[in-house]
N, C-alpha and C positions, 0 to 999 in steps of 0.2 A: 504494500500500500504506500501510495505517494504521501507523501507531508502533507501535501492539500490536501486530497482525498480521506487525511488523518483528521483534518481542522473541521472538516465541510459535509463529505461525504458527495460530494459535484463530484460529475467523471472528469477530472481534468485533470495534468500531471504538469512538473515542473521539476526540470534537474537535465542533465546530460545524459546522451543518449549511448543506450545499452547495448546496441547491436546496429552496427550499420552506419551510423552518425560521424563516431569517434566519439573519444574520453569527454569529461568536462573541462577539461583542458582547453580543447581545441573547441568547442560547438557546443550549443544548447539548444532546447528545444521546447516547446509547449504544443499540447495536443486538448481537443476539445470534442465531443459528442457528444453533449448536450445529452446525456441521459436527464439531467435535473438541472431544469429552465432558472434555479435561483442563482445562478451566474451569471444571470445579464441583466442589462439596465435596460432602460425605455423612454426617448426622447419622443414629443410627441408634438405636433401643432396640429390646426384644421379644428373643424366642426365633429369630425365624427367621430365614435368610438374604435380606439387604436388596439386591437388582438394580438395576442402574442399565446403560444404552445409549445409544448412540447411532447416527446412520445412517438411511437412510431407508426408511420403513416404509409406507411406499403413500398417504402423505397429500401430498400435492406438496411436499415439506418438501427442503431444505438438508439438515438434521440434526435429531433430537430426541434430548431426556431422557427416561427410564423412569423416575418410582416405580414399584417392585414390594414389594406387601405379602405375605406369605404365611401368616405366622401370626396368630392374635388378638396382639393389642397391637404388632404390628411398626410400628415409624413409622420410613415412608421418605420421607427428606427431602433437597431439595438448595435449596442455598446460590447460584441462579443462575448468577450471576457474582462471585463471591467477590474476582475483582480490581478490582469496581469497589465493593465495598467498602460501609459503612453512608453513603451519600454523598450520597441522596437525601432534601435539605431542603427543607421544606413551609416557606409564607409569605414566599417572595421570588419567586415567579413560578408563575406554572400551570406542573401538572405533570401530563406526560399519563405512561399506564402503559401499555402492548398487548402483550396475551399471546394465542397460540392452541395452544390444548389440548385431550386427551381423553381423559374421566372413564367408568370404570366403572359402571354403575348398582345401586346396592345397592337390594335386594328383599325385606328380611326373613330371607331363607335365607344369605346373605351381605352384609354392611354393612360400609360404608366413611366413614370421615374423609377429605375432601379440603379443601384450601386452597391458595391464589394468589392471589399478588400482591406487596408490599412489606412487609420488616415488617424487626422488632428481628433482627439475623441469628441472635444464640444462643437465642432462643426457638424460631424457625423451623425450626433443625434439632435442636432436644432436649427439646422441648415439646409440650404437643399442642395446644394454644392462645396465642396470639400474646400479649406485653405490650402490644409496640405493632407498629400498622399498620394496614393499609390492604389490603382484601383479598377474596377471594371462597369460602364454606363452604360445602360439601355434605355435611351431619350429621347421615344417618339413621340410628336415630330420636331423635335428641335432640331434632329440628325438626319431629317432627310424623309422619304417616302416609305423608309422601311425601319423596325426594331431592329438594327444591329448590334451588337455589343461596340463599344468603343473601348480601347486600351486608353488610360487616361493619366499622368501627370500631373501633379498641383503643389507648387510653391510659393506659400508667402499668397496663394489666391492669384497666382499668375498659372493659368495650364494649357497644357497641351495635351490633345486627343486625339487618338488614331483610330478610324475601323479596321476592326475585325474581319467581316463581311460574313459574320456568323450570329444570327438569331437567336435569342431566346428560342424554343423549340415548343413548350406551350405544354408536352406531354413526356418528356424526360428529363431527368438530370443533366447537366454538364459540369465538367468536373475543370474548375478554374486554378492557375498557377501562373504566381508573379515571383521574377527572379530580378534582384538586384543585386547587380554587379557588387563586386569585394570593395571598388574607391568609390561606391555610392553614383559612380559619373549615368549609368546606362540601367534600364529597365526592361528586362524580356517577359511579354504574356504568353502564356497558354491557353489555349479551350481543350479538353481534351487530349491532352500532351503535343499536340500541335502547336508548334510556333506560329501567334498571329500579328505581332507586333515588336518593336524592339523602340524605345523612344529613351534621346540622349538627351532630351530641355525640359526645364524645370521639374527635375530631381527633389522629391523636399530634403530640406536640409533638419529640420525638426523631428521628433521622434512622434512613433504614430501606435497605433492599437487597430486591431480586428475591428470591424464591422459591419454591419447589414443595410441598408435603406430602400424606401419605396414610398413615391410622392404619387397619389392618384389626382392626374389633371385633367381627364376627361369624363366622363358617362356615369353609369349609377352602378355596374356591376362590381361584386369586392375583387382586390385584385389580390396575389400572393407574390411574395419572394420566400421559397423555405430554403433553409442551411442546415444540411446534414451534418459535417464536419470543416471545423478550422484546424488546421497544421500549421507551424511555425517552425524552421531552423535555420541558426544561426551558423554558418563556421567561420570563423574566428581568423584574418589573415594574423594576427600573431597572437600566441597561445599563452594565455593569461595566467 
């Protein structure tokens, strides 16, 4: 049993990793499955009532999080892992990010904000765009004619965004991974273990946390972002 899992009883662990990683030395790690939803927080704006879950909902999952949006302008947001805190520091070693999750597809008649991945925690949950981080947008139609994910950047509230040219899918999981370079300079996304973007401008330079969001801008139907699991590792270009 982890020291968390001693304090808490949350599935969630905290220490160097045991097989495969390297020592604590070199790399650290935190892992999340939300078997027990009392590890997250809950940012909220809007008129309507903002849901959150967890449990398992037919995806082979441990546990998952619910955003549920319901009204225009509801932002439901969670704060990942709130006890591992703004803690994730870019340019002292690559740092891997893995989430798997599932996004609603907005069509025009109902549209959706979604975001994931790491970022500034108090933008994350009370904002509808991130300061800083590191992270993945589905922004129809601010992006265009179609829900594509975008790879996204934000420093300091300066970002850059690239598509994907990969959808939300509406009835499966996609399985998301952000890799930041070891000198913090460069940012590689994944959908799926596929490389769909690589972005070298506005890096944050501040330290970020997990997170989930979903801003419902369109129609009357509820809309969903779930998260099966968050992964975090660190390795360390010099071993501490």
């Amino acid at each position: 049993m982890t020291l968390a899992a001693a304090f808490s009883g949350i599935a969630y662990a905290f220490g160097s990793a045991s097989s495969g990683v390297g020592d604590v030395r070199s790399s650290s790690w935190f892992r999340d499955d939300f078997i027990n939803g009392a590890n997250l927080t809950i940012g909220t704006a809007g008129t309507g009532a903002v849901q959150a879950g967890g449990g398992n909902t037919g995806r082979d999952e441990m546990g998952a999080v619910t955003c549920k949006a319901i009204a225009v302008a509801d932002l439901a947001a969670w704060a990942l892992c709130p006890a591992l805190g703004p803690s994730i520091t870019l340019g002292i070693g690559q740092v891997q990010l893995d989430l798997r999750a599932f996004a609603t597809v907005s069509n025009g008649v109902n549209n959706h904000s979604f975001r994931l991945g790491a970022g500034d925690q108090a933008s994350a949950v009370t904002a509808v765009d991130l300061v800083d981080g590191v992270y993945f947008e589905s922004d129809y139609p601010n992006h265009g004619a179609s829900p594509v994910w975008f790879a996204c950047c934000a420093n300091a509230g300066v970002r850059t965004k690239v598509t994907t040219g990969i959808s939300p899918t509406g009835a499966s999981d996609q399985r998301f991974r952000i890799i930041v370079a070891p000198n913090g300079a460069s940012v590689s996304f994944f959908i799926n273990e596929a490389l769909v973007a690589t972005i070298a401008a506005n890096v944050p330079t501040n330290n970020l946390a997990p997170f989930a969001q979903q801003v419902k801008t369109l129609g009357a139907a509820i809309g969903f972002l779930i998260v099966d699991y968050v992964e975090l590792n660190t390795t360390f270009t010099v071993q501490r």
